[in-house]
C-alpha positions, 0 to 999 in steps of 0.5 A: 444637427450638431449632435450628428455632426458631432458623432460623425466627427467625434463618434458614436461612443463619444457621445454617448459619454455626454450627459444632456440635462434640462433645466429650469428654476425653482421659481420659474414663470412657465407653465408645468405643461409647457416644461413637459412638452419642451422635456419630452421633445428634448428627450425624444430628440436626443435619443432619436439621433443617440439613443445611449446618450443620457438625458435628465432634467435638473430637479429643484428640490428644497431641503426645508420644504422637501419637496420641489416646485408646483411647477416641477412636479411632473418630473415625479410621474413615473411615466416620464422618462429621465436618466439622471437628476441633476441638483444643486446644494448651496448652503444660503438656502438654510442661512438668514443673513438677518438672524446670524446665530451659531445654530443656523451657520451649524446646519451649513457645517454638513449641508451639501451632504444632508441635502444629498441624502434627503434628497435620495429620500425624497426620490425613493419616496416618489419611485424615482432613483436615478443617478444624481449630479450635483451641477452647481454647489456653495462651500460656504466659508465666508470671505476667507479668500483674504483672512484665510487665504486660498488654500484653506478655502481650496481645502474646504471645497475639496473637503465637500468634494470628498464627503459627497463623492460616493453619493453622486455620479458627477460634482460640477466646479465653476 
């Protein structure tokens, strides 16, 4: 398999560094029992051949619903055995391109770290605390790239960066 091949090559120690995440979306056409089966032999696989090396599942949470998908609600029994969470935070979420007012483009300014933090919330809710890696985010700013230019646009995404950093083990950029 390539995670042998890989810790023969590389190294036990190297690989455990790696982060295997299971994903599927919030809207999503397969079966809740099929999620379970397919993580939990995912799991099991994983750690057979490296047990330190962790395994987590990406958690579609929707912050004005707070709560995640019908589907994915097994991830919440606490006899699923998860490392990590992995997220996303995109401020489209919370803007109706229809209704642009102030008060919705203002629920943006601080997004991606009240999501965070409702998110924990949610997982202490439900007994689940584990580490949290945002794998995909949106620093919202428009079409700045051409009246603003790309510093400003950098800096806003280094902004969001910053603010969230000691929430999260890992920020993804594409």
């Amino acid at each position: 398999s390539l995670l042998k091949h890989c810790i023969h090559i590389h190294g036990n120690d190297f690989v455990e560094s790696w982060h295997f995440m299971f994903y599927e979306p919030y809207i999503t056409a397969v079966r809740q029992s099929e999620m379970v089966r397919v993580y939990h032999r995912f799991y099991e696989t994983v750690k057979s051949i490296s047990p330190h090396t962790n395994v987590g599942v990406f958690l579609p949470y929707s912050y004005e619903l707070d709560r995640t998908g019908k589907n994915h609600e097994w991830i919440l029994e606490s006899d699923v055995p998860i490392d990590f969470f992995g997220y996303e935070a995109n401020q489209n979420e919370v803007v109706d391109f229809e209704k642009l007012d102030d008060e919705r483009f203002g629920l943006t300014e601080s997004y991606i770290i009240d999501k965070t933090k409702k998110l924990k919330a949610f997982l202490r809710k439900n007994r689940k605390v584990r580490p949290l890696h945002l794998v995909s985010w949106n620093a919202l700013t428009g079409n700045t790239r051409y009246t603003n230019g790309m510093f400003f646009r950098g800096a806003l995404v280094f902004k969001s960066a910053i603010e969230i950093a000691s929430e999260v083990e890992t920020i993804g950029f594409w």
